[in-house]
C-alpha positions as CSV (number, residue, x, y, z in Angstrom):
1,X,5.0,-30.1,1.7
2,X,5.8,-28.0,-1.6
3,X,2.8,-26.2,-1.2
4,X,3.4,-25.2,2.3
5,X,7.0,-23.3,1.3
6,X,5.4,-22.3,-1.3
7,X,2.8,-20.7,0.8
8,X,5.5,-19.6,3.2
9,X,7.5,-17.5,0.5
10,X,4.1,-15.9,-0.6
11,X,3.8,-14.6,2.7
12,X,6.9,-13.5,3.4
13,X,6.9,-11.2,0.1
14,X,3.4,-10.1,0.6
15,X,4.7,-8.8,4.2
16,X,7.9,-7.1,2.3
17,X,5.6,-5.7,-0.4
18,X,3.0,-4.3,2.0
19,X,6.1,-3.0,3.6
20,X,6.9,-0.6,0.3
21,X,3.4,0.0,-0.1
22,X,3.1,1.5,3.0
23,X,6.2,3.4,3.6
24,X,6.4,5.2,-0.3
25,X,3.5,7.2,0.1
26,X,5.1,8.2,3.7
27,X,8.3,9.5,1.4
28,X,6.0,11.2,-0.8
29,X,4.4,13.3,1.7
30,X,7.6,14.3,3.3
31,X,9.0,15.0,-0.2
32,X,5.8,17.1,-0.8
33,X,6.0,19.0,2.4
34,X,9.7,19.9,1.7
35,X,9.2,21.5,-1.3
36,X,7.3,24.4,1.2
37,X,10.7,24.3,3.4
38,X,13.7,27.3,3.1
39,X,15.8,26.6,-0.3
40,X,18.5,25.4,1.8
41,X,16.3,22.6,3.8
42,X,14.5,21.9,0.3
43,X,17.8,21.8,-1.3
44,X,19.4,19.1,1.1
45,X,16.0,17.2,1.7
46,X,14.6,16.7,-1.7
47,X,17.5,14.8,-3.7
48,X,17.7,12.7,-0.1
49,X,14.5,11.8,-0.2
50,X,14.4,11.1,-3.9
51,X,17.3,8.8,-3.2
52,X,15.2,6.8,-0.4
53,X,12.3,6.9,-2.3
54,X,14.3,5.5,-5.4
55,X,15.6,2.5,-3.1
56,X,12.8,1.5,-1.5
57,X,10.9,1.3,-4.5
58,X,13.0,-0.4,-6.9
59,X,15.4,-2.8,-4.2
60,X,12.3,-3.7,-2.0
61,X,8.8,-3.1,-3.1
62,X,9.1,-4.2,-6.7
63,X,11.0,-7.4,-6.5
64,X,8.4,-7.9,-3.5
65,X,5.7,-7.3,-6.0
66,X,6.9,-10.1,-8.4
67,X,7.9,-12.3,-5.9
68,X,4.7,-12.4,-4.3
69,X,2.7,-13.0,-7.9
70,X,5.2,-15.6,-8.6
71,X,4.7,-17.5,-5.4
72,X,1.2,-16.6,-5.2
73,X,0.3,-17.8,-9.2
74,X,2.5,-21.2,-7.8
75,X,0.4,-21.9,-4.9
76,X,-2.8,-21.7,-7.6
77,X,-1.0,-23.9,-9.8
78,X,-0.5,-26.5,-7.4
79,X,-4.0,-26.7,-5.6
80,X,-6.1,-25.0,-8.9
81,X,-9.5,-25.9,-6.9
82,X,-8.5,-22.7,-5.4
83,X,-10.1,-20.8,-8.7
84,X,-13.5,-22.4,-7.6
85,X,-13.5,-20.8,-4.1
86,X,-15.7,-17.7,-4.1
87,X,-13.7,-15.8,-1.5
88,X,-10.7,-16.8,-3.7
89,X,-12.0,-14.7,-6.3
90,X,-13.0,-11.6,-4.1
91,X,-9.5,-11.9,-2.9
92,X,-7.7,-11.7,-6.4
93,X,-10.2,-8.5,-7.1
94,X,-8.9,-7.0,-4.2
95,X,-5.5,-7.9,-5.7
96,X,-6.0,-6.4,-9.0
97,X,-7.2,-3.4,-7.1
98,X,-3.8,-3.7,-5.0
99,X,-2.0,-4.1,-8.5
100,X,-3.4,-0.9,-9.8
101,X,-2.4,1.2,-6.5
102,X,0.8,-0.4,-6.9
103,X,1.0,1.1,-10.4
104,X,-0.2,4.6,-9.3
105,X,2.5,4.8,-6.7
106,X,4.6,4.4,-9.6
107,X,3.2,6.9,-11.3
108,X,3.1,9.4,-8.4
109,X,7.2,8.0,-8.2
110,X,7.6,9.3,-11.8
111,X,6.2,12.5,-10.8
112,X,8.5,12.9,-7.8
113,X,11.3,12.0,-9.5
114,X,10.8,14.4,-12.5
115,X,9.8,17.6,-9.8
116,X,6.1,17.1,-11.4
117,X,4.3,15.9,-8.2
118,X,1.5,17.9,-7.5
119,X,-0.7,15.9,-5.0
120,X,-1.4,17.4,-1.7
121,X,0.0,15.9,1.7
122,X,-3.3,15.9,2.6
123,X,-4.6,14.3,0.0
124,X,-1.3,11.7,-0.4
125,X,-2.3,10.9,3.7
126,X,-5.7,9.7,2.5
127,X,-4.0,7.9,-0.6
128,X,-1.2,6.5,2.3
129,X,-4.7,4.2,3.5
130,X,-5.6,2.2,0.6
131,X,-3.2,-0.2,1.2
132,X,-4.8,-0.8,4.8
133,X,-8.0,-1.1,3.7
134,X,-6.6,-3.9,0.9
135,X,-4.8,-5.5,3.3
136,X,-7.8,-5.9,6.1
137,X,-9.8,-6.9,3.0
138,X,-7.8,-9.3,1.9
139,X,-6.8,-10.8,5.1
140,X,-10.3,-11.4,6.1
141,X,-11.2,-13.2,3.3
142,X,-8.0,-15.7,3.8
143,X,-8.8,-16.6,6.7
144,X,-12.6,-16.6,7.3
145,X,-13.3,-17.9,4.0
146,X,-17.2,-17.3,4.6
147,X,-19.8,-15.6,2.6
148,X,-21.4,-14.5,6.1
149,X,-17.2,-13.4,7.0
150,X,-17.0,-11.2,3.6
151,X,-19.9,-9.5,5.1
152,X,-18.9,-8.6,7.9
153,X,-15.2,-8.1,6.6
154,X,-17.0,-5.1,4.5
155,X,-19.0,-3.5,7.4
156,X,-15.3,-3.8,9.1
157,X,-13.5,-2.2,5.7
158,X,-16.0,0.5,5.6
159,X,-15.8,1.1,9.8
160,X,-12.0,1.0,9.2
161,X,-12.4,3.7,6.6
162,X,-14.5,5.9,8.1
163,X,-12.1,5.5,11.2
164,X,-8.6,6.3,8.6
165,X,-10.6,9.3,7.4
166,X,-11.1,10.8,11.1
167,X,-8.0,9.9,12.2
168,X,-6.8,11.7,9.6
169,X,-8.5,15.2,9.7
170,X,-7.7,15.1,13.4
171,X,-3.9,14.7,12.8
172,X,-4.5,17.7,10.4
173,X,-6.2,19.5,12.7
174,X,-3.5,19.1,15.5
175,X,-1.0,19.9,12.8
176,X,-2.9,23.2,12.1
177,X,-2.6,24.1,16.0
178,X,0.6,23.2,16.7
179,X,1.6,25.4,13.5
180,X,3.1,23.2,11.0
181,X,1.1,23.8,8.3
């Protein structure tokens, strides 16, 4: 029954952390597409969304981050045959590669906060869908648990991909129409 709150909890904070994950590139973009406004907009949107950005980060996404490797390392500890599993181990690649986005949003956080953010919104929209992909990746693999389910869960990733990246130059064109950029 331990394992089952256990696995609960993990859940929970994976949800939360996917949460930040998701949104803080959305502030970043917003931040970056400020800095193009009037002084007076820039002035009054910039420290706001610092301020947002700031929260989010550091009252949701990071304790969600540790809470979810705590829980998660827990659940590993009490049923360690889970090491043996092969689609265990694709998963916790997927959750390094979800660790070291994590870290770059930090990074990129840094940069905003100290005015040195020079990423594109374009190119911060494409960053904005890694976390997807991870996230279909890794869901896949917890619940189909197959060899013949991780291949198709990578012809889905790359579909999905391919699908993000034309989603996204159409939202730019329609952006370039409309006038806003």
């Amino acid at each position: 029954m331990t394992y089952l709150y256990v696995k609960a909890l993990h859940i929970i904070f994976v949800v939360t952390w996917f949460a930040g994950l998701f949104y803080i590139p959305r502030l970043f973009i917003y931040y970056i597409e400020a800095q193009s406004k009037t002084k007076t907009e820039r002035d009054i949107l910039s420290p706001q969304l610092k301020l947002m950005t700031k929260r989010l980060w550091y009252i949701i996404t990071w304790p969600s981050l540790v809470l979810t490797f705590i829980f998660g390392f827990w659940m590993l500890y009490l049923n360690p045959a889970l090491f043996l599993m092969i689609w265990m181990q694709i998963k916790l690649v997927f959750i390094g590669i979800l660790l070291v986005y994590h870290l770059k949003n930090h990074q990129l956080y840094k940069q905003m906060k100290d005015n040195s953010l020079t990423w594109s919104s374009a190119k911060m929209r494409i960053w904005n869908e890694v976390a997807t992909i991870v996230l279909f990746a890794v869901v896949f693999l917890a619940i189909l648990k197959t060899s013949i389910g991780w291949v198709f869960g990578v012809i889905g990733i790359i579909g999905l991909g391919i699908l993000l990246m034309i989603g996204i130059k159409a939202y730019k064109n329609y952006r370039v129409k409309k006038g806003e950029l």
